[in-house]
TORKOL-4160 file (C-alpha; in steps of 0.2 Angstrom, whole numbers, padded with zeros to 4 digits, m for minus):
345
<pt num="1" X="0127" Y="0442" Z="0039"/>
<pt num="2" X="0142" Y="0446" Z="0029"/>
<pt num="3" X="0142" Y="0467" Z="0024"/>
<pt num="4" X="0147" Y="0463" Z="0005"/>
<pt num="5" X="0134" Y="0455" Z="m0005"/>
<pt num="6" X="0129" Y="0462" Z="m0024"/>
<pt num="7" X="0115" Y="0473" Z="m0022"/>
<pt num="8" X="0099" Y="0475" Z="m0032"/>
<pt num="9" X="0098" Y="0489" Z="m0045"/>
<pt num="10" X="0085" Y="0502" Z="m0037"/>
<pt num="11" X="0077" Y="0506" Z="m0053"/>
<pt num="12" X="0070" Y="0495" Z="m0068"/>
<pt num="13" X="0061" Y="0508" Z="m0077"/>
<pt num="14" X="0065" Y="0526" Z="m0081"/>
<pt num="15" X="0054" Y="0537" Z="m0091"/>
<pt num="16" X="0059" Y="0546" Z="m0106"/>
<pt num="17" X="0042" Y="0559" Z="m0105"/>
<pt num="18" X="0027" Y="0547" Z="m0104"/>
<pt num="19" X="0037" Y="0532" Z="m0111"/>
<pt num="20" X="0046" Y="0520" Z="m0100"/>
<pt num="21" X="0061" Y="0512" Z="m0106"/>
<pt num="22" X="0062" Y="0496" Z="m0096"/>
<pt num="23" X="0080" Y="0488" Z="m0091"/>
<pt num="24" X="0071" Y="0471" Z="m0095"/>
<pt num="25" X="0066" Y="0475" Z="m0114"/>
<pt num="26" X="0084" Y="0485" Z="m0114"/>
<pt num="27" X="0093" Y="0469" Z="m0109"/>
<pt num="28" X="0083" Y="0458" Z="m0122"/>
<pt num="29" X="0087" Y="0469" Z="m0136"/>
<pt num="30" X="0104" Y="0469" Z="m0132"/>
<pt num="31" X="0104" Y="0450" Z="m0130"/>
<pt num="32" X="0096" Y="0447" Z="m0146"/>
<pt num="33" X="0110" Y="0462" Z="m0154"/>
<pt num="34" X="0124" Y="0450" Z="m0148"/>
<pt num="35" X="0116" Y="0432" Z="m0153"/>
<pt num="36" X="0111" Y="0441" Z="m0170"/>
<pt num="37" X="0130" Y="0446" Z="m0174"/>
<pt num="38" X="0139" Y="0431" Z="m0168"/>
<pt num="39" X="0126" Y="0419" Z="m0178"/>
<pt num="40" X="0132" Y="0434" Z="m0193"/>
<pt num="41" X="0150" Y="0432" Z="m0191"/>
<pt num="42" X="0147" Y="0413" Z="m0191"/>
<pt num="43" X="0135" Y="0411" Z="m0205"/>
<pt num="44" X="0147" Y="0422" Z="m0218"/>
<pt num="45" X="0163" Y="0411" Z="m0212"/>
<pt num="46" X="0153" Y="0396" Z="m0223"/>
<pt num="47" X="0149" Y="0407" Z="m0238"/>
<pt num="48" X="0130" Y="0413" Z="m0232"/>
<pt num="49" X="0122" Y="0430" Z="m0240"/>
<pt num="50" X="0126" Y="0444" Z="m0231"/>
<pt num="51" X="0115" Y="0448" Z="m0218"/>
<pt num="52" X="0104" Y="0432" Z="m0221"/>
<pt num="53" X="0103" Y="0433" Z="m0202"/>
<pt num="54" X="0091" Y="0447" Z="m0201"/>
<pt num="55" X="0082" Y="0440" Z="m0212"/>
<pt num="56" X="0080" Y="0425" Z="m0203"/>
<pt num="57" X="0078" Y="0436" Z="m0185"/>
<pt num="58" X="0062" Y="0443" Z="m0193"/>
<pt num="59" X="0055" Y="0425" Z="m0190"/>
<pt num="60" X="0065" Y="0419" Z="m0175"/>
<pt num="61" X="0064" Y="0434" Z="m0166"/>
<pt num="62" X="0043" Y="0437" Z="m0165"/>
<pt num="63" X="0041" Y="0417" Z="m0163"/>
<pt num="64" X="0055" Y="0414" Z="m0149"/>
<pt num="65" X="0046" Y="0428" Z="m0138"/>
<pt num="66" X="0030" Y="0423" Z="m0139"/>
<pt num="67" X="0038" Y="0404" Z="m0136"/>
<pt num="68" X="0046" Y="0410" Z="m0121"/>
<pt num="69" X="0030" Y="0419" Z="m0113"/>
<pt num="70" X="0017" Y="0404" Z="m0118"/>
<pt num="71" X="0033" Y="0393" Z="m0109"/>
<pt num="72" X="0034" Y="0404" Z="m0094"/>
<pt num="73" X="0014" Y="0406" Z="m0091"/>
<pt num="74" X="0011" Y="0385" Z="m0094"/>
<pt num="75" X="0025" Y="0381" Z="m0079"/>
<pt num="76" X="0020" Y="0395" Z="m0067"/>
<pt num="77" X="0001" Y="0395" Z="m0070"/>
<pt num="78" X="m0005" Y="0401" Z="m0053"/>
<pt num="79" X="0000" Y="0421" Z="m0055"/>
<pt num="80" X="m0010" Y="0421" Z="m0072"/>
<pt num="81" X="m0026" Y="0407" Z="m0069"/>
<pt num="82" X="m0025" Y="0403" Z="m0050"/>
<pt num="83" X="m0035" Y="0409" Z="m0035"/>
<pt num="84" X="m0026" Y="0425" Z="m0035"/>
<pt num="85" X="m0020" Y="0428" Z="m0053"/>
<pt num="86" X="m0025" Y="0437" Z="m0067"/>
<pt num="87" X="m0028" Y="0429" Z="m0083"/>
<pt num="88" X="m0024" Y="0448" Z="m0092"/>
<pt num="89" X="m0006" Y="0447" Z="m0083"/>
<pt num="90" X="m0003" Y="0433" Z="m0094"/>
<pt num="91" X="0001" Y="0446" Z="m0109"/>
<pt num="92" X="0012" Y="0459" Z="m0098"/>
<pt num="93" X="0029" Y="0451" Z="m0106"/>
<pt num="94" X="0039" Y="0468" Z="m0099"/>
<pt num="95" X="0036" Y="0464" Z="m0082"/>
<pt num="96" X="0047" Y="0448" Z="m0082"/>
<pt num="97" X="0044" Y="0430" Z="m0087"/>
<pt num="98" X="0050" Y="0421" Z="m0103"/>
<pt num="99" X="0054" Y="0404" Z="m0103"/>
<pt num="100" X="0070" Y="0400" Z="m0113"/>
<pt num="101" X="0064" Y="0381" Z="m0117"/>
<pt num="102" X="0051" Y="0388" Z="m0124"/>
<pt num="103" X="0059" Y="0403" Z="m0133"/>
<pt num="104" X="0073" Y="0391" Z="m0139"/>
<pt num="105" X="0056" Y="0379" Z="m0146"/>
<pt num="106" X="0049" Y="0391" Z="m0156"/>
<pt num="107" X="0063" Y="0401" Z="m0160"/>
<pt num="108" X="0069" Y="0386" Z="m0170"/>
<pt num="109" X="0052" Y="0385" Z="m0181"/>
<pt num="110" X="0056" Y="0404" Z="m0185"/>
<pt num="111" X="0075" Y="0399" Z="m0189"/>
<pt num="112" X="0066" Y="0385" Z="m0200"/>
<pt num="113" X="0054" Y="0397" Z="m0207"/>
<pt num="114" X="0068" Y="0411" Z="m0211"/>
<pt num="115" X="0078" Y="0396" Z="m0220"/>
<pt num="116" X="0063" Y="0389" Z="m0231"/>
<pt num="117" X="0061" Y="0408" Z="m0237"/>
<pt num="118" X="0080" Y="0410" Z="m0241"/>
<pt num="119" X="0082" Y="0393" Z="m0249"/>
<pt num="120" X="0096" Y="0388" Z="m0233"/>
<pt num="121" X="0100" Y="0371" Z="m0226"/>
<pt num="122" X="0092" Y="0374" Z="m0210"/>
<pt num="123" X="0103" Y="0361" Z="m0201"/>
<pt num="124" X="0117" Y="0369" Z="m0207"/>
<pt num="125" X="0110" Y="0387" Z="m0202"/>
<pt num="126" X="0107" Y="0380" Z="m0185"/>
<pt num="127" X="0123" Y="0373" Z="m0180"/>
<pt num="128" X="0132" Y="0390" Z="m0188"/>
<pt num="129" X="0121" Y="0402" Z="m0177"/>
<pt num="130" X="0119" Y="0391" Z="m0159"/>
<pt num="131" X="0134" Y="0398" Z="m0152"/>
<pt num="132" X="0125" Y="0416" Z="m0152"/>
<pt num="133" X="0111" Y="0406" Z="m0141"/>
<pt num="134" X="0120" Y="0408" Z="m0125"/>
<pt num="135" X="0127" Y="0422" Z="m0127"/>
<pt num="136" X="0112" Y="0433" Z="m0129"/>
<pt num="137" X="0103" Y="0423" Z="m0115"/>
<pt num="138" X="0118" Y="0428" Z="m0104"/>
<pt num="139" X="0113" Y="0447" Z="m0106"/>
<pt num="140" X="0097" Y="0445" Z="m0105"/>
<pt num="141" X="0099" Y="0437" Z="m0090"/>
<pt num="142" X="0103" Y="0455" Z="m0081"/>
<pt num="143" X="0085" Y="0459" Z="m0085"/>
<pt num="144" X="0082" Y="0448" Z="m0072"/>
<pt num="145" X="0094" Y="0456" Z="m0059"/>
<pt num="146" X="0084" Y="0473" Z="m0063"/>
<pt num="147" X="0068" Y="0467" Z="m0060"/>
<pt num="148" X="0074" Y="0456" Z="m0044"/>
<pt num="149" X="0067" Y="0440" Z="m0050"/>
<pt num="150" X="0073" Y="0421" Z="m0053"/>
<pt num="151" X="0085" Y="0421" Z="m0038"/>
<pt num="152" X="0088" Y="0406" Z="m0026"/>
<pt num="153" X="0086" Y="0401" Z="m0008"/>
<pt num="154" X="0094" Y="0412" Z="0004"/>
<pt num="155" X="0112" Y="0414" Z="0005"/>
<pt num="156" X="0125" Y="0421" Z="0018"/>
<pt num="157" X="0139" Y="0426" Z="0005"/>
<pt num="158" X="0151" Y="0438" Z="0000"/>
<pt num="159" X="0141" Y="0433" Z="m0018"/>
<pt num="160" X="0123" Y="0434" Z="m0014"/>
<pt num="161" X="0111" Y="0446" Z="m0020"/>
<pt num="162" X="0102" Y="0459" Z="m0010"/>
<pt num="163" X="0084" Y="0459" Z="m0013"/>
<pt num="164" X="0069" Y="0472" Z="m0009"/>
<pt num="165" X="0056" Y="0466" Z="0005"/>
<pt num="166" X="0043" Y="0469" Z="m0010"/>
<pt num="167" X="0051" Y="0457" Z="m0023"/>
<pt num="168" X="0053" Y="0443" Z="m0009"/>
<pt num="169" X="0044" Y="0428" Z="m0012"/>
<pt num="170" X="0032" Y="0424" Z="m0002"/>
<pt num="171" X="0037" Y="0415" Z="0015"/>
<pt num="172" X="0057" Y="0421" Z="0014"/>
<pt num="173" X="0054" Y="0441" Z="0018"/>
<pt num="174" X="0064" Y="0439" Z="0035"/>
<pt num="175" X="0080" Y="0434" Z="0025"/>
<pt num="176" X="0088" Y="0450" Z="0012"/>
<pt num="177" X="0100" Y="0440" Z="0003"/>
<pt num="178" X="0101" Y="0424" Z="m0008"/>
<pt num="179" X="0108" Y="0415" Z="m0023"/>
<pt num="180" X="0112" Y="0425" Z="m0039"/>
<pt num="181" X="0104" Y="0410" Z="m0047"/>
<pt num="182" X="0102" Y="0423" Z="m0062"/>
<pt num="183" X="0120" Y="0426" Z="m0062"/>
<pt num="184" X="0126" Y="0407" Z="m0061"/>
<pt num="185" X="0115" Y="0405" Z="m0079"/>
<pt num="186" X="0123" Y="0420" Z="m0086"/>
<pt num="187" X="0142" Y="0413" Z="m0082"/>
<pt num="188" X="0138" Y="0398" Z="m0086"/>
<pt num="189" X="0129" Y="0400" Z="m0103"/>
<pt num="190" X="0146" Y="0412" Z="m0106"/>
<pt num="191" X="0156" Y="0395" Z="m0103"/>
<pt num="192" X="0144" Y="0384" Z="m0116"/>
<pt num="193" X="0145" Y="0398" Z="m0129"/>
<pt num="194" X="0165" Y="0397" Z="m0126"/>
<pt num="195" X="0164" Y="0379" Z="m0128"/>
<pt num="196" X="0151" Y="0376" Z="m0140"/>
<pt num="197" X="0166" Y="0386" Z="m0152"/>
<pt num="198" X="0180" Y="0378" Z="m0146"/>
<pt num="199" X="0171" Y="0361" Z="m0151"/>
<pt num="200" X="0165" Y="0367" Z="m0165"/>
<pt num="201" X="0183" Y="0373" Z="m0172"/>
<pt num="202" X="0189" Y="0356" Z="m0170"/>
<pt num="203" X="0178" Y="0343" Z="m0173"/>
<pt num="204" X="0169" Y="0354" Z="m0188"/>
<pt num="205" X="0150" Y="0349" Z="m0183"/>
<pt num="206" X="0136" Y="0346" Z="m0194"/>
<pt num="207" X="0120" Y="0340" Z="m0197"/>
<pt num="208" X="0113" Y="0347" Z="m0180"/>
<pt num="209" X="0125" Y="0341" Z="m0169"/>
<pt num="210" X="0133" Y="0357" Z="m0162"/>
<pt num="211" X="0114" Y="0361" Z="m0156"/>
<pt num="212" X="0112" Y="0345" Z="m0150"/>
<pt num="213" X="0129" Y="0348" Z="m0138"/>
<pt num="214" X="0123" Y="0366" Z="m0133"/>
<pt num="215" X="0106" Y="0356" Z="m0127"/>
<pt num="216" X="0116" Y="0344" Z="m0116"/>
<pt num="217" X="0126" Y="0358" Z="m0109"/>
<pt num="218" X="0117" Y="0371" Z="m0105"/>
<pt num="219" X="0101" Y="0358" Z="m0099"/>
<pt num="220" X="0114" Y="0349" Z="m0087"/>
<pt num="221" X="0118" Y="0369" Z="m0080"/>
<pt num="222" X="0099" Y="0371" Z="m0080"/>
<pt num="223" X="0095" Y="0356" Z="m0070"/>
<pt num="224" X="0106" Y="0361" Z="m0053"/>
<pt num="225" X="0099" Y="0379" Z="m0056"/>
<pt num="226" X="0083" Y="0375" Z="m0058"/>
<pt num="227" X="0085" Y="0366" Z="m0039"/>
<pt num="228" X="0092" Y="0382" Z="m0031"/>
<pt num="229" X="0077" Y="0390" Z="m0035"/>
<pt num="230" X="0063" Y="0396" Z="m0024"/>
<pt num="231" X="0052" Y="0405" Z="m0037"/>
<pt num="232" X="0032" Y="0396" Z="m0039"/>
<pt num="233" X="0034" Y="0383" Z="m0053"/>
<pt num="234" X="0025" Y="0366" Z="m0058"/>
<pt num="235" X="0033" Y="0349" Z="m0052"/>
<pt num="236" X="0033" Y="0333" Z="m0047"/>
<pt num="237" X="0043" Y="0321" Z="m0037"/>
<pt num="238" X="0052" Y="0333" Z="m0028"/>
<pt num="239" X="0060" Y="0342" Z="m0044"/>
<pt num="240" X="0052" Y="0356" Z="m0053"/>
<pt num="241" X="0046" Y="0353" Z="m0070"/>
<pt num="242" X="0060" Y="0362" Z="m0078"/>
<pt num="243" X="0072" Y="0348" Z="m0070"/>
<pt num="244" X="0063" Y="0336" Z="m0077"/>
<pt num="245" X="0062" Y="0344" Z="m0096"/>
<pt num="246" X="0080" Y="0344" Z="m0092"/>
<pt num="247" X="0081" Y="0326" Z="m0088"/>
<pt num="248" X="0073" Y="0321" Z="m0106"/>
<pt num="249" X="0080" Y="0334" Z="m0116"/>
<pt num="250" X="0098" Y="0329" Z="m0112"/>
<pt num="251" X="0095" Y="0311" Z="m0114"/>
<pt num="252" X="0089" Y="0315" Z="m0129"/>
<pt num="253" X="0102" Y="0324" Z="m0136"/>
<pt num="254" X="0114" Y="0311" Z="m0129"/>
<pt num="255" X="0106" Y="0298" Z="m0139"/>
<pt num="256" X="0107" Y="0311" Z="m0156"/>
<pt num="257" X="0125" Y="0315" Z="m0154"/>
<pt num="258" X="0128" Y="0296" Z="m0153"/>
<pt num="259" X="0117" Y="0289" Z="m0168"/>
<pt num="260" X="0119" Y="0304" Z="m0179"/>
<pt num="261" X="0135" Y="0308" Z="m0189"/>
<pt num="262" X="0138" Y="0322" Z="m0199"/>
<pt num="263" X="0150" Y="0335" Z="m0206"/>
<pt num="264" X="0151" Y="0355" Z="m0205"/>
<pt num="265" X="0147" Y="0361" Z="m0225"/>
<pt num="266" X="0150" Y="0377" Z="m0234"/>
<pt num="267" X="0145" Y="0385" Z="m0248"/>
<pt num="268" X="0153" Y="0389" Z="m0265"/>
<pt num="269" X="0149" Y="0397" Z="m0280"/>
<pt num="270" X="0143" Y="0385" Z="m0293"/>
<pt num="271" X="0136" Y="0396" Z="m0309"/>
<pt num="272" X="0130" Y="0410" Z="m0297"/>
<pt num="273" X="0122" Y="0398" Z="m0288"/>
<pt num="274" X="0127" Y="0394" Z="m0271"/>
<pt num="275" X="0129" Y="0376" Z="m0264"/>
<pt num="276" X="0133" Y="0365" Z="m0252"/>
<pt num="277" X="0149" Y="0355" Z="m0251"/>
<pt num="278" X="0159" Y="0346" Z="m0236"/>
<pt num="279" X="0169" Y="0360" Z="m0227"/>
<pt num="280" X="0188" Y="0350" Z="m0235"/>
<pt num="281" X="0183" Y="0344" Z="m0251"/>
<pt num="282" X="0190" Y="0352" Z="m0267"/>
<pt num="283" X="0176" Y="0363" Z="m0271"/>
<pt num="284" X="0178" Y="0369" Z="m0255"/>
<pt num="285" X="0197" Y="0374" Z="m0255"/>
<pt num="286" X="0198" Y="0381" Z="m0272"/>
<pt num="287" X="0184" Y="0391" Z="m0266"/>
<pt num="288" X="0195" Y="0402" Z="m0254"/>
<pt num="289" X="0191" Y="0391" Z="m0238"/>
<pt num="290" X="0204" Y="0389" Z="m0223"/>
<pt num="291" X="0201" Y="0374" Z="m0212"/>
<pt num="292" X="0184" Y="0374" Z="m0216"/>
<pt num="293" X="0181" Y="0393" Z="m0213"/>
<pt num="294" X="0182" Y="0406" Z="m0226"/>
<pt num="295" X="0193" Y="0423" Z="m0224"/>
<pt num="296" X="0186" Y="0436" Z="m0214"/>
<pt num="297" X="0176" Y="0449" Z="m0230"/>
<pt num="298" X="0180" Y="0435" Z="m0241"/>
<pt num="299" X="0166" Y="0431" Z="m0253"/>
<pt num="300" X="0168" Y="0410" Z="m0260"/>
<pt num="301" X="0175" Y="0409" Z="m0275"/>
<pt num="302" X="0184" Y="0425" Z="m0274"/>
<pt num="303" X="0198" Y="0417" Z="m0270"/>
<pt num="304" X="0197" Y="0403" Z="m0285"/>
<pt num="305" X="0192" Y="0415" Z="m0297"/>
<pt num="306" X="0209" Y="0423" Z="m0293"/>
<pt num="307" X="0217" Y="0408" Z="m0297"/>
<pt num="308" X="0207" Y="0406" Z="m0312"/>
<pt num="309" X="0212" Y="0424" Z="m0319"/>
<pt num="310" X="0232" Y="0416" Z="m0314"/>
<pt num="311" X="0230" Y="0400" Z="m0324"/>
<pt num="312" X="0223" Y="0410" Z="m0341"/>
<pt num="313" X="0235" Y="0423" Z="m0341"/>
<pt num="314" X="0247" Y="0408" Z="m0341"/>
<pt num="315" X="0240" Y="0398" Z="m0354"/>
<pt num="316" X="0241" Y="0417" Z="m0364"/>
<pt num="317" X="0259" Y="0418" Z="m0361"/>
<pt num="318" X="0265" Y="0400" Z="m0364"/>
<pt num="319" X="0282" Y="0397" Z="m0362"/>
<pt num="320" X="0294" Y="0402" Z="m0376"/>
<pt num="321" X="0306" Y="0388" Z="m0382"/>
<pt num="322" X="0323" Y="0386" Z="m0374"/>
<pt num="323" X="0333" Y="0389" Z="m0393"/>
<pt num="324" X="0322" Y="0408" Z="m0394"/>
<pt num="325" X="0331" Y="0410" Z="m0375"/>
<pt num="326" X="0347" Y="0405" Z="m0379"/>
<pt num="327" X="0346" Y="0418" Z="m0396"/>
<pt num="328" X="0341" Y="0434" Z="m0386"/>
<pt num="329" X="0357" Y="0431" Z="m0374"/>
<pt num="330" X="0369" Y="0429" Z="m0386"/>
<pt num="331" X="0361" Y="0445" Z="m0396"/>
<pt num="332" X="0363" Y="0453" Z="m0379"/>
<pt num="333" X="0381" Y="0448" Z="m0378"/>
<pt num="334" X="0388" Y="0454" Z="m0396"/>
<pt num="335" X="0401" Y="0468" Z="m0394"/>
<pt num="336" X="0395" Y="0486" Z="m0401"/>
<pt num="337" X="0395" Y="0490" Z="m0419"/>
<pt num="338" X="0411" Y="0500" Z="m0426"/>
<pt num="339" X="0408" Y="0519" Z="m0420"/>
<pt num="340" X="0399" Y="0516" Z="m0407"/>
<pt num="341" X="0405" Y="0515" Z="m0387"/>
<pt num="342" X="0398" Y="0505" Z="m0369"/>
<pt num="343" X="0392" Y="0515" Z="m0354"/>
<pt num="344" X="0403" Y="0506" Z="m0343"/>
<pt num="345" X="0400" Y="0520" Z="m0329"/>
């Protein structure tokens, strides 16, 4: 066996006097901190409300949990309601065990919800904030490496992860290293978020169709994952049922990116009111925005209203006729008057 591998953190849990502060919940948090920023800086580079985000986590967040947990207890059902399981274990989210379709499902009827309230395109809302998806499942990910959980078969390699005899499944405890299959996810979901804004900053997508692209990419990563794992899951054919929700959901979004067109919109400023107008139309440009994206603090319309404030001072200071110009230079020509002298100095 080859001595470097990445070994297991010793620790998951640390008490702070009788509370536990668990490196799970930790890595959640800071993965729902980083999705919530990026969707942020998104959102207000098309004219959202500041902070509108949060107000839309306070749906997303609660439903994308529960989501994840219903997801993760309906394709492993044997620890919660099998011979051995316990049906109360079902609830114990800290100890490990959300399923990202399912945190992804709901977690868009919260985005919907949060949208409804604020009176927001929830297309539009959508594609601004997927991006941010990926990147805080990359973090969360490591909650996975804490609790020594979701790895793959076993694995000789300077890459593999060390795992304790107690957190080896059963039937592999005489092997102590195997595939960071936690780690491939969080790498490759970094790559989809990379390219989801790569795409996105050139082709300007809309009507859903940057979500659709992050579901055909990060599926397709999920779907040779998924087969490298080694952890009890549902399935059929000789592929878990996860490979097989990634065999509909891709071809699914395949068949939306190819039937469904539609452009990245923004909003202005119409009589306070902010509305929705394609990202290089006229409204769109006098409003401030620069290929589609408005400046960084920029509020829209800011920049128009500028122009505005330009365009009435001119039309206060019109242009004086040429003859009135042609009088005030000649009086600035004529020689001093008798008794007086020029400062030539």
């Amino acid at each position: 066996m080859d001595l470097a591998y990445i070994p297991s953190p010793s620790e998951s849990v640390w008490h702070l006097g009788p509370i536990p502060i668990r490196a799970y919940a930790l890595c959640l948090i800071a993965g729902i901190v980083a999705a919530c920023w990026i969707a942020e800086a998104r959102m207000r580079s098309r004219g959202a409300p500041k902070w509108a985000v949060l107000d839309i986590a306070v749906w997303a967040v609660p439903f994308g949990i529960v989501g994840a947990r219903l997801y993760h207890v309906f394709t492993s059902p044997d620890a919660y309601f099998g011979p051995d399981g316990d049906p109360w274990k079902a609830l114990a989210v800290w100890e490990g065990g959300l399923g990202i379709p399912g945190a992804v499902l709901l977690g868009a009827v919260g985005v919907w919800l949060g949208c409804r309230q604020l009176k927001l395109p929830f297309a539009m809302v959508a594609d601004a904030v997927v991006p941010g998806i990926p990147v805080g499942q990359a973090i969360g990910r490591l909650g996975n490496w804490f609790n020594q959980e979701l790895y793959g078969k076993p694995l000789d390699a300077w890459w593999a992860v060390s795992i304790d005899v107690d957190h080896r499944v059963a039937g592999y405890s005489e092997y102590a290293t195997f595939h960071p299959t936690f780690l491939y996810e969080l790498l490759w979901n970094l790559g989809v978020a990379a390219v989801l804004i790569l795409a996105d900053r050139k082709w300007k997508f809309g009507a859903g169709r940057a979500v659709a692209l992050f579901v055909v990419l990060y599926w397709t990563g999920r779907f040779w994952i998924e087969g490298l794992r080694i952890d009890p899951a549902e399935g059929a054919l000789g592929l878990r049922l996860n490979q097989w929700v990634s065999i509909v959901v891709v071809a699914g979004a395949i068949v939306y990116l190819l039937l469904v067109r539609g452009r990245r919109q923004v909003f202005v400023l119409d009589g306070g009111e902010r509305v929705t107008v394609d990202w290089d139309s006229p409204e769109a440009e006098a409003a401030g925005y620069v290929d589609g994206v408005l400046p960084k603090g920029a509020e829209p319309g800011e920049i128009a209203d500028a122009a505005d404030e330009a365009d009435d001072d001119a039309v206060a200071a019109p242009d004086r006729p040429e003859d009135d110009v042609i009088a005030d230079e000649s009086a600035a020509e004529e020689p001093p008057a008798a008794g007086t002298t020029r400062d030539d100095s």
